[in-house]
N, C-alpha and C positions, 0 to 999 in steps of 0.2 A: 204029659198024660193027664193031671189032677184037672189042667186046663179044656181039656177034651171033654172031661168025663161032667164039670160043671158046665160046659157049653151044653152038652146034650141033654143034660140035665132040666136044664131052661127050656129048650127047646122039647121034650118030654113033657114038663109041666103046662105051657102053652103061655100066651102072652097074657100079663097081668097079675101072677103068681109072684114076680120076681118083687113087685111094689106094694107092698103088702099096706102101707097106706101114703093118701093123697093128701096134697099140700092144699087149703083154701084161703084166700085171701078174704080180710074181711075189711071192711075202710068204716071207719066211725067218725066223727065231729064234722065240721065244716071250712070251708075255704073262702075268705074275702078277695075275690076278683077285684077289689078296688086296691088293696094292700096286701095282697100275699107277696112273698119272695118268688124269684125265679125254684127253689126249691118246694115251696107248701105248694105252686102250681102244678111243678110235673109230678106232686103224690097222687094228682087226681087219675082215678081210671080211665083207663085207655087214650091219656094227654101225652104226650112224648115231650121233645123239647123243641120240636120244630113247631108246636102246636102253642107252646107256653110263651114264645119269642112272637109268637101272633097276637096273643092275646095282652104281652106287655106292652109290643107296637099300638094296641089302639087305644089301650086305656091312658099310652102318652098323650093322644090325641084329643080323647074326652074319658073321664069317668063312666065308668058305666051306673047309668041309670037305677036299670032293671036286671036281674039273673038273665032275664031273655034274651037279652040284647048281645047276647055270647054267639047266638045263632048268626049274627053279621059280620064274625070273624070267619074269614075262611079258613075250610075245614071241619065247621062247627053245626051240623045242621040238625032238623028236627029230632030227629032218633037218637043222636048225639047228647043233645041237650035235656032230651027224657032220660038219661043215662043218669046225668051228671047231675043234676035239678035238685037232690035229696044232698047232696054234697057241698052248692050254692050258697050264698050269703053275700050281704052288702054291708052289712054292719057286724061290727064287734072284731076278735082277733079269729086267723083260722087257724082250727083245733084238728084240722084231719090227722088221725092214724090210719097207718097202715099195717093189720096183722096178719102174718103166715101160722095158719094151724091148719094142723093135720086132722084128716080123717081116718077114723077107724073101719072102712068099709069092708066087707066082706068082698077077698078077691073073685074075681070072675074069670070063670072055667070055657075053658075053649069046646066049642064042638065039633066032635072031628066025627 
């Protein structure tokens, strides 16, 4: 019954009541495409690991040069690389963090 009464419950209040607040990621420092690890590469946003095994395969082949030159891996294209660009670096160690904080938003009310 308790189970009933807090389904309807939710379902009374409308969608969005129930998360009272939102997770945001935030990414700070940088990442050396010349020397990061298989790990400092998949912290970058929206890199996965099928992306990062790309991007190992070519830098065995050559160094990369330039940040730009990311856009010759496939999967990596212009819109991609305006993403990722603030994240980039050729020199020095990569510093990326990745952190999970919340927002305090004001939930929002259904209209019925």
């Amino acid at each position: 019954m308790l189970a009933w009464v807090l389904a309807l419950g939710v379902v009374l209040l409308g969608p969005g009541v129930a998360e009272a607040g939102r997770s945001r990621t935030q990414y700070t420092g940088v990442v050396n495409l010349n020397e990061a690890t298989e790990a400092e590469l998949d912290r970058l946003p929206g890199v996965g690991m099928k992306a990062v095994q790309r991007i190992l395969e070519y830098r065995q082949k050559r160094p990369f040069k330039r940040i730009e030159e990311l856009v010759r891996v496939k999967g990596f294209g212009k819109k991609k690389f305006q993403k990722l660009k603030p994240y980039l670096t050729l020199t020095g160690p990569s510093t990326l963090k990745v952190e999970q904080t919340r927002t305090t938003e004001a939930p929002k009310q259904s209209k019925r």
